[in-house]
C-alpha positions in Angstrom: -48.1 -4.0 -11.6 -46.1 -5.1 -9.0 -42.3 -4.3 -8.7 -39.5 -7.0 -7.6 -39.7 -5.3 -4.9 -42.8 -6.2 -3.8 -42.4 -9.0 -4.8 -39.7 -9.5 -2.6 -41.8 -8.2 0.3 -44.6 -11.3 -0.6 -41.4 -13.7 -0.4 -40.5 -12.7 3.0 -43.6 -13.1 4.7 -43.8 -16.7 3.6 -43.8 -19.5 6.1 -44.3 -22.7 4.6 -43.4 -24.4 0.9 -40.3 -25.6 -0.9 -39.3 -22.9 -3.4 -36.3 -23.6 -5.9 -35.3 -22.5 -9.4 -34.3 -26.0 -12.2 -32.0 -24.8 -14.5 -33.1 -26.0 -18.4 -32.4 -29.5 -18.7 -33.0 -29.6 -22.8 -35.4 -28.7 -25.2 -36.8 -31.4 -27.4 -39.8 -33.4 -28.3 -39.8 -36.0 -25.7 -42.9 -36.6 -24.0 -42.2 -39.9 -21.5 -45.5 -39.0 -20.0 -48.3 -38.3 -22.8 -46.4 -39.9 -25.8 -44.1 -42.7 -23.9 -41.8 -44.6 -26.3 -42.2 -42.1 -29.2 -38.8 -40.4 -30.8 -40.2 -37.2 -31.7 -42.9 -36.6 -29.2 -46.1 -34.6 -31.6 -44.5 -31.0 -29.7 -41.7 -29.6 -28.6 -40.8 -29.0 -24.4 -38.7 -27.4 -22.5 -37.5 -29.9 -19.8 -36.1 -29.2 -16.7 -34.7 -31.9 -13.9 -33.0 -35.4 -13.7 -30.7 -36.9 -16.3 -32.8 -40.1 -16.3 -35.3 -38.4 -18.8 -35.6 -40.4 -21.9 -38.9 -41.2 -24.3 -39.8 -43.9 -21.7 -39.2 -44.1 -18.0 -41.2 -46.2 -15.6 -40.2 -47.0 -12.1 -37.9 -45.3 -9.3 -36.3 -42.5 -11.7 -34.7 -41.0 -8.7 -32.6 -44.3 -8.4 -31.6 -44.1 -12.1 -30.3 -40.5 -12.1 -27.1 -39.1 -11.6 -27.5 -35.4 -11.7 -30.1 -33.0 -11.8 -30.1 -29.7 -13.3 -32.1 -28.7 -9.8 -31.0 -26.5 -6.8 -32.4 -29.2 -4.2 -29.9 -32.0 -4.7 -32.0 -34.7 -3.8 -34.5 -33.9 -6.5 -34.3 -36.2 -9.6 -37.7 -35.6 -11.0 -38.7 -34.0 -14.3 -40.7 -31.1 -15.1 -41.5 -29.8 -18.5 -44.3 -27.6 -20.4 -44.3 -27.0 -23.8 -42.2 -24.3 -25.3 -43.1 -21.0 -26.5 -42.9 -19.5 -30.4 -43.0 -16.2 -31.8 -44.9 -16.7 -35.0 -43.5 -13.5 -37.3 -46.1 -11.4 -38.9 -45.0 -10.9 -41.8 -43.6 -13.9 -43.2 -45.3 -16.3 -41.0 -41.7 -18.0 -39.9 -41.0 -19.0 -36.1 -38.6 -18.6 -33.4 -38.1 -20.4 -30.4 -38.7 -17.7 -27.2 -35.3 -17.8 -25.3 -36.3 -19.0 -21.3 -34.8 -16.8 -18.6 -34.2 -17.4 -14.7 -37.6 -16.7 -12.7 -36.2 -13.9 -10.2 -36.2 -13.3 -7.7 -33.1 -16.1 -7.7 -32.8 -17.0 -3.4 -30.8 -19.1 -1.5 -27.7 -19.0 -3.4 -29.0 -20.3 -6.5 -27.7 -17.5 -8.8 -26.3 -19.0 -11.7 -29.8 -20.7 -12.6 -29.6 -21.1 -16.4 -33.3 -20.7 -18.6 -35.5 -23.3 -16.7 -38.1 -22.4 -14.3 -39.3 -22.2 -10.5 -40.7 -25.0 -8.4 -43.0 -25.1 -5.8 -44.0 -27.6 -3.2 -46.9 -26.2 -1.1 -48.1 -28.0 2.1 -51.4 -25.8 2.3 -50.8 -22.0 1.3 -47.2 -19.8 1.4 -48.4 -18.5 4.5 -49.1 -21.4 6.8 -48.9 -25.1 6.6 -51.5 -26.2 8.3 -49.9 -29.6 9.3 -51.7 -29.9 12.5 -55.0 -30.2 10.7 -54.3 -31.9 7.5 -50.9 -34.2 7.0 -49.1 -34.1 3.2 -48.6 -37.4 1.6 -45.3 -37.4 -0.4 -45.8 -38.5 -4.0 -44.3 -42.3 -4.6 -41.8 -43.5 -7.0 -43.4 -43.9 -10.9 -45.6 -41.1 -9.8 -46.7 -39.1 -12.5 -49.5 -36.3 -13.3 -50.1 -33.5 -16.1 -52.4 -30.1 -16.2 -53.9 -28.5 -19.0 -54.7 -30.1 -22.5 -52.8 -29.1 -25.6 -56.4 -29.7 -27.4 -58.3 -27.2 -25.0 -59.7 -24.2 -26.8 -60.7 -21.1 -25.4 -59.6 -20.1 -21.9 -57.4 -22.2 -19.6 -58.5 -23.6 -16.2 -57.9 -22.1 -13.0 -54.2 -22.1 -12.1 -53.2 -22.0 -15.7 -52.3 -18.1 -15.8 -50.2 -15.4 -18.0 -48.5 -12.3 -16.6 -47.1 -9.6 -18.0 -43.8 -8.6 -16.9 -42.7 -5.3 -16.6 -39.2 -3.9 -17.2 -38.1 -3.9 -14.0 -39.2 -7.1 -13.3 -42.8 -6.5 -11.9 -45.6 -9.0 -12.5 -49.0 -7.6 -13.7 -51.9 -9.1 -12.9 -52.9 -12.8 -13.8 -54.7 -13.6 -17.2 -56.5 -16.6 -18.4 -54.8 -15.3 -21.9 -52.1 -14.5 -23.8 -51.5 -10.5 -23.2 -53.0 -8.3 -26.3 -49.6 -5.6 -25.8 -45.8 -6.4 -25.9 -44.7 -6.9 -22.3 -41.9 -5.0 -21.6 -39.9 -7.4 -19.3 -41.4 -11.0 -20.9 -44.1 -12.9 -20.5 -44.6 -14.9 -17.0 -46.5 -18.8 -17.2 -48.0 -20.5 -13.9 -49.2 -24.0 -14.0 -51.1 -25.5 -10.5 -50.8 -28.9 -10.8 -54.0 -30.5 -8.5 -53.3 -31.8 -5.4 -55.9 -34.4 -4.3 -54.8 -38.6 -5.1 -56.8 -41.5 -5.5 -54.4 -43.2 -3.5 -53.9 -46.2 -5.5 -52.6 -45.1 -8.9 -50.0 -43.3 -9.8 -50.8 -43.0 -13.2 -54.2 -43.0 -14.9 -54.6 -43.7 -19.0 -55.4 -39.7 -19.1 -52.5 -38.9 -16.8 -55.1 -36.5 -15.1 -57.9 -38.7 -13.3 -55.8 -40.3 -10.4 -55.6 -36.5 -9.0 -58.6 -34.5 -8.4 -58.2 -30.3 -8.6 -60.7 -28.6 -5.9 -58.9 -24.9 -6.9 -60.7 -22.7 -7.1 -59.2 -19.3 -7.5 -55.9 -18.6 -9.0 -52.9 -17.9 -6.7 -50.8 -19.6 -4.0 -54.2 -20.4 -2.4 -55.1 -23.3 -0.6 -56.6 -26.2 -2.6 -60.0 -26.5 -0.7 -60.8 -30.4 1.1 -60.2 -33.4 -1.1 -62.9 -35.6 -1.9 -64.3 -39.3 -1.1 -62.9 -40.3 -4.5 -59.4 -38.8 -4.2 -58.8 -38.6 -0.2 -55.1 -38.4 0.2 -53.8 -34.6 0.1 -50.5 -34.4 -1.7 -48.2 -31.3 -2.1 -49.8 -28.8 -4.3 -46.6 -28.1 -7.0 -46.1 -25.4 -9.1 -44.3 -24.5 -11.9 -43.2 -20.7 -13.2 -41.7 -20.3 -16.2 -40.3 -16.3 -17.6 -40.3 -16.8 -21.8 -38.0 -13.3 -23.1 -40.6 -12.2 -25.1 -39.1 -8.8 -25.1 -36.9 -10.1 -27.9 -39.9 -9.3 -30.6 -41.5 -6.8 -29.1 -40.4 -4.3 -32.2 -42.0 -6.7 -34.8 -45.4 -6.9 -32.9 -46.8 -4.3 -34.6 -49.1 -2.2 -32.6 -52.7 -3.2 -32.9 -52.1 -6.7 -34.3 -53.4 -9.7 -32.4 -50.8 -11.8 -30.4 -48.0 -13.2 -32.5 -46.7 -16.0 -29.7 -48.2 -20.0 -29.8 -47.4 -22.8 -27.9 -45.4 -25.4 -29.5 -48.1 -27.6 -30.1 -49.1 -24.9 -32.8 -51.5 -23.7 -30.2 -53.1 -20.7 -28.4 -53.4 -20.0 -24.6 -56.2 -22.4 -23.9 -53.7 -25.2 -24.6 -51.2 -24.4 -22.0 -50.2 -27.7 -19.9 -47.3 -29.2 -17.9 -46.0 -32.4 -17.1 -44.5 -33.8 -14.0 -42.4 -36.9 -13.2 -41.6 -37.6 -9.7 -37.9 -38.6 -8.4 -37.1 -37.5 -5.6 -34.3 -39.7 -3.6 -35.6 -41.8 -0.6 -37.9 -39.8 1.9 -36.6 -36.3 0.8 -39.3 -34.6 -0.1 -41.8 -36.5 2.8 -38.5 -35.1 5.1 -39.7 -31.5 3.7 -43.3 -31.7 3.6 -43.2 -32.7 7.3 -41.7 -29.9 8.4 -43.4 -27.0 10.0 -43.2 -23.4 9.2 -40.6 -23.4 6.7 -40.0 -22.4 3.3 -37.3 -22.6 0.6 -36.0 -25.8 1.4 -37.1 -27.5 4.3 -35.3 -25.4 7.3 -32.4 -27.1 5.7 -33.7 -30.7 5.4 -32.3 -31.3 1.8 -29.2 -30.8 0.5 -28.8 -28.6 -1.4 -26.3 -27.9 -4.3 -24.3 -24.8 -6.5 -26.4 -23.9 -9.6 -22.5 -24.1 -11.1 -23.2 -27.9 -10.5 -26.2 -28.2 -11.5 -25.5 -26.7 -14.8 -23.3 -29.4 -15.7 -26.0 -32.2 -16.0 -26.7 -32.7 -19.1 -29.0 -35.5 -21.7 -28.2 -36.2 -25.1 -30.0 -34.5 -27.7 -32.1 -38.0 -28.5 -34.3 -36.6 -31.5 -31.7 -34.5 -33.5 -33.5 -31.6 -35.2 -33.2 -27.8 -34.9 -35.7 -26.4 -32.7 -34.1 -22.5 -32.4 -33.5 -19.6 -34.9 -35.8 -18.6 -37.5 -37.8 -21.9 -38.9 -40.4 -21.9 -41.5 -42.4 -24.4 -39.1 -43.1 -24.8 -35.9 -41.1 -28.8 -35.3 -43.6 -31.2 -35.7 -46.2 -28.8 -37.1 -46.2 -29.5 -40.7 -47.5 -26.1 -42.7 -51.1 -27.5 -44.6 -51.1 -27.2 -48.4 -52.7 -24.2 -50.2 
């Protein structure tokens, strides 16, 4: 198990990469990418990012937003995963797992409220590599998801749990939910691929316009892109802390893992979503900068998580998703 402190050490020996905490935009079922048009969405996310997020959104969203719930000010994009239930085991009745800040919080974002951590990676956290192989910035009406709701058994690479530990350590990655209550929460990756067609910026299964060559799980280079999908594009990453800890004391020992994805779902279905809206050439601006990390040697603004709190989206779909519901939303129970 690694402490914070190590993982503190990791942070400062990074070179290269844009690293910034979105504080929790809302949490509904809205899906603009999978499900566009549809008010509810099949699952509930948890949505981080711009304040143009709606059921549908085509086009430049970056020039429709206003605010963004993200440290980097120049970021109107939208990031979301589905959202993480404790199923009880007693009475079978859920609860929504509260979202807390991914520490450690740098940069002078503390203040970050729920959401999750973004990554932009050039080539590794070490090194960028620019000299040998140049980033394309995504476009505007980009778009691109990992993981399938509908996947069974194990996750793919760069899909990964992590225990955390009281003090804030991680423990080791796992292609599965973890079989013990964590003391500290439960950590969630998602690698997004980082290879494009270079034509489309959506594809009918939002996946086949990228092409993932990872191979191992970490911030490790995505290995060369292929024929089909030439153009190298920032590999992004999402990490997301659930407060498990919350229900630790009704997991009773020895039982299997009482936490599904809101899909109704086990680990194998773990996925994300991404919507790209950056302003202008920001995040090309970033990407073309060498040996930096965090935010560009200062090549985007940046803004107070204090501000970035106040953007807000109407609630569009209307329907408790927290406390203690008899089903998950969406999930109708099946008849005995």
């Amino acid at each position: 198990m690694k402490p914070l402190s190590a993982v503190l050490a990791l942070i400062a020996l990074v070179h290269a990469g844009l690293r910034f905490p979105c504080s929790t935009l809302t949490i509904q079922r809205l899906d603009p990418v999978v499900q566009p048009g549809m008010t509810p969405s099949s699952h509930v996310h948890h949505i981080v990012g711009g304040n143009a997020f709606n059921s549908t959104m085509t086009g430049d969203v970056g020039a429709r937003a206003t605010c963004t719930t993200c440290q980097m000010a120049e970021d109107f994009s939208n990031y979301w995963t589905a959202h993480l239930y404790f199923k009880h085991p007693t009475n079978g009745s859920y609860h929504r797992v509260p979202v807390l800040p991914v520490q450690p919080l740098l940069g002078g974002s503390n203040g970050a409220q729920g959401g999750l951590t973004v990554y932009y990676t050039q080539f590794d956290l070490s090194k960028d590599n620019l000299k040998q192989q140049a980033i394309k910035s995504f476009q505007p009406g980009f778009r691109m998801t990992v993981g399938n709701p509908s996947t069974s058994g194990k996750p793919q690479v760069g899909l990964r749990y992590q225990c955390l530990s009281s003090s804030g350590g991680r423990g080791r990655e796992m292609p599965d939910f973890p079989t013990s209550p964590c003391a500290g929460g439960l950590f969630t990756t998602h690698h997004f691929p980082a290879c494009w067609d270079g034509k489309n910026l959506d594809s009918p299964d939002h996946q086949s316009h990228m092409y993932n060559t990872i191979t191992s799980d970490g911030f490790t280079s995505a290995p060369k892109c292929p024929s089909s999908h030439p153009v190298r594009m920032p590999q992004v990453t999402y990490e997301t802390t659930w407060d498990t800890s919350k229900f630790n004391s009704m997991w009773t020992s020895g039982a299997p893992n009482p936490f599904v994805w809101s899909f109704d779902g086990g680990s194998g279905g773990t996925h994300a979503d991404y919507m790209f809206g950056w302003k202008g050439d920001a995040l090309q601006r970033a990407m073309d900068k060498s040996e930096c990390f965090y935010d560009g040697c200062g090549s985007i603004t940046k803004q107070p998580m204090a501000t970035a709190n106040k953007c807000t989206v109407q609630n569009m779909v209307g329907e408790e998703t927290d406390g203690w519901l008899s089903e998950i939303p969406g999930k109708k129970k099946a008849m005995a």
